[in-house]
C-alpha positions as CSV (number, residue, x, y, z in Angstrom):
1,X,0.0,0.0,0.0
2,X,1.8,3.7,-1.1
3,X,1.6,6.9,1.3
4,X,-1.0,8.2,-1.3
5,X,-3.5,5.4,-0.9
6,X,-3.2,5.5,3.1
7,X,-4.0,9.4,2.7
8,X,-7.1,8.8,0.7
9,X,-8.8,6.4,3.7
10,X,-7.5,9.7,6.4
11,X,-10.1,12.0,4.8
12,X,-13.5,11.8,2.8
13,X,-12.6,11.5,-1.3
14,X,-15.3,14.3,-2.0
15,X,-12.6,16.8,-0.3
16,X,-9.6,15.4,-2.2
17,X,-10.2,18.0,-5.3
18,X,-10.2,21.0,-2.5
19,X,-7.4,19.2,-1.0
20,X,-5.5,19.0,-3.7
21,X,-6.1,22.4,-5.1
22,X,-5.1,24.0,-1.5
23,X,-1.9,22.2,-1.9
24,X,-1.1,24.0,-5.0
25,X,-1.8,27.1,-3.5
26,X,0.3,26.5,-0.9
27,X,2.9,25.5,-2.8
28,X,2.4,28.8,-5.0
29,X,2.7,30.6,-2.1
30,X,5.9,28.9,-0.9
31,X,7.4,30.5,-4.7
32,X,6.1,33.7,-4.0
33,X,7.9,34.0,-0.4
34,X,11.3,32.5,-1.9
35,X,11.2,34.9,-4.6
36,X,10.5,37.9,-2.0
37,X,12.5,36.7,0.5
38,X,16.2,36.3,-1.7
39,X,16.3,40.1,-2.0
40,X,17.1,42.1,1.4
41,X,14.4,44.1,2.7
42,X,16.3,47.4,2.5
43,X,17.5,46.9,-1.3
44,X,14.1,46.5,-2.2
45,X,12.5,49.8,-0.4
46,X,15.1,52.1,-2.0
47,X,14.0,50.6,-5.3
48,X,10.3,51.7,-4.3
49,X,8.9,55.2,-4.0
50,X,7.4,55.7,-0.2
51,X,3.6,54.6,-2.1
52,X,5.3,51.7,-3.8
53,X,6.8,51.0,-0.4
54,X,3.3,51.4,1.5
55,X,1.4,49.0,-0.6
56,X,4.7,46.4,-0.3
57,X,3.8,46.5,3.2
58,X,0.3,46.3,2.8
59,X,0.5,43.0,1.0
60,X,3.0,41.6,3.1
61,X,0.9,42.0,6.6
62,X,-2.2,41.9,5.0
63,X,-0.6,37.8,3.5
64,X,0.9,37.3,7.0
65,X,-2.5,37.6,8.2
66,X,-4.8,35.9,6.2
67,X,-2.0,32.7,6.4
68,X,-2.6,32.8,10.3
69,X,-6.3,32.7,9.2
70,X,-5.9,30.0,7.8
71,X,-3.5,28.4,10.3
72,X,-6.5,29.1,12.7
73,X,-8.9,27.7,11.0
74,X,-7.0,24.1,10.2
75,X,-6.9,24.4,14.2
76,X,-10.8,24.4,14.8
77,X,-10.7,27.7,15.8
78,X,-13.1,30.4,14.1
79,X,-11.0,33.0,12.9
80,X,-14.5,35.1,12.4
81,X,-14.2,35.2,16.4
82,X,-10.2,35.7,16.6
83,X,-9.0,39.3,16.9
84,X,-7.0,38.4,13.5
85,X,-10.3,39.2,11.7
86,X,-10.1,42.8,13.2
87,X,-7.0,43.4,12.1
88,X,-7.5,42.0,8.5
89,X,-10.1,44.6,8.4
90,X,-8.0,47.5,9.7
91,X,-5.0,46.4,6.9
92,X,-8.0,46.7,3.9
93,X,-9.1,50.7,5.4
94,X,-5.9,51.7,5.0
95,X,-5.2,49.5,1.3
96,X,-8.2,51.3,0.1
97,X,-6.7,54.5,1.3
98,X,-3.7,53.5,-0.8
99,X,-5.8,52.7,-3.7
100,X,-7.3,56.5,-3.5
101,X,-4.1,58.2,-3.5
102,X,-2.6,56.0,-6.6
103,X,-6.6,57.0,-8.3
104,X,-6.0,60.4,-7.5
105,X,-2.7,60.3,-9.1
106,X,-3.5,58.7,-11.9
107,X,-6.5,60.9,-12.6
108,X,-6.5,63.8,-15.1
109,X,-5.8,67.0,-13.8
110,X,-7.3,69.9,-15.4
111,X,-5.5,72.9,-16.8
112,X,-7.6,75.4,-16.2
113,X,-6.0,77.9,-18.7
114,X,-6.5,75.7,-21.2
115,X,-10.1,75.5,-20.1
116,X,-10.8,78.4,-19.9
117,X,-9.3,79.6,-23.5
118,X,-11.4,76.4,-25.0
119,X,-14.7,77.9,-23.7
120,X,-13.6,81.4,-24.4
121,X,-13.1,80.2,-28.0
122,X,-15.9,78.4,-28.0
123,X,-18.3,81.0,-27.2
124,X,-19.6,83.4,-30.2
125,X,-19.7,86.7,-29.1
126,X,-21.5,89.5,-31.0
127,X,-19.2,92.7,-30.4
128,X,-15.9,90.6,-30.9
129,X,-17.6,89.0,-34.3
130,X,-17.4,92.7,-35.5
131,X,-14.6,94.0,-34.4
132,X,-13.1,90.7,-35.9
133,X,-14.8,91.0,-39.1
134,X,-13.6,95.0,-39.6
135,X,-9.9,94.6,-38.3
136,X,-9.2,91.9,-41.1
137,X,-8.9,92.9,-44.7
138,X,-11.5,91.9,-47.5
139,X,-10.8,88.8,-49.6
140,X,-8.5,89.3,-52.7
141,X,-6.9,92.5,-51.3
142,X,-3.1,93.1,-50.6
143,X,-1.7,94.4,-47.1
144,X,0.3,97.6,-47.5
């Protein structure tokens, strides 16, 4: 008998798909910390701008905590009743005050003198039509 088939009789089958999809993910997220973890800390904030640096920080406690989540819940406790859950939710305020200052960068800025010569333009106006119209010379004549 392999190691596989005394595993199978250990749990239900109908859980071995979800099983064996959670084992990928962790195994995805076992890359993912290598690949962070083989540069230093410190060579990778002066890389960042302080926002880049924010959100790297962001993910990385926000991750941290949803792992002990996890962790918590494969030890029968209810993370919904755990003081983790608080802290998730403190982590995704200030994410989504992040997110607003990378919108409100990334958001069009209006030039206002550019705004206001478009209108200005835009706009007929009588007096200036004339004053226009008697400044300019007639078709098919030469300026002296």
């Amino acid at each position: 008998i392999s190691e596989d088939d005394n595993n199978m009789e250990e749990y239900p089958t109908e859980i071995h798909d979800y099983l064996a999809a959670f084992e990928k993910s962790l195994g995805s997220v076992d890359e993912m910390l290598k690949t962070m973890m083989s540069v230093s800390r410190s060579e990778l904030l002066q890389k960042l701008d302080p926002l880049e640096q924010a959100k790297l920080d962001l993910v990385s406690v926000y991750t941290l905590n949803s792992m002990f989540w996890v962790y918590l819940a494969t030890q029968g406790i209810n993370p919904k009743e755990h003081p983790v859950k608080q802290e998730l939710e403190r982590i995704r305020t200030y994410m989504n005050k992040v997110k607003e200052i990378t919108d409100k960068k990334k958001a069009s800025k209006l030039d206002k003198g550019a705004a206001s010569r478009f209108v200005k333009n835009a706009l007929w106006e009588p007096n200036a039509e004339k004053e226009h119209t008697s400044k300019t010379p007639a078709k098919g004549k030469k300026l002296q």
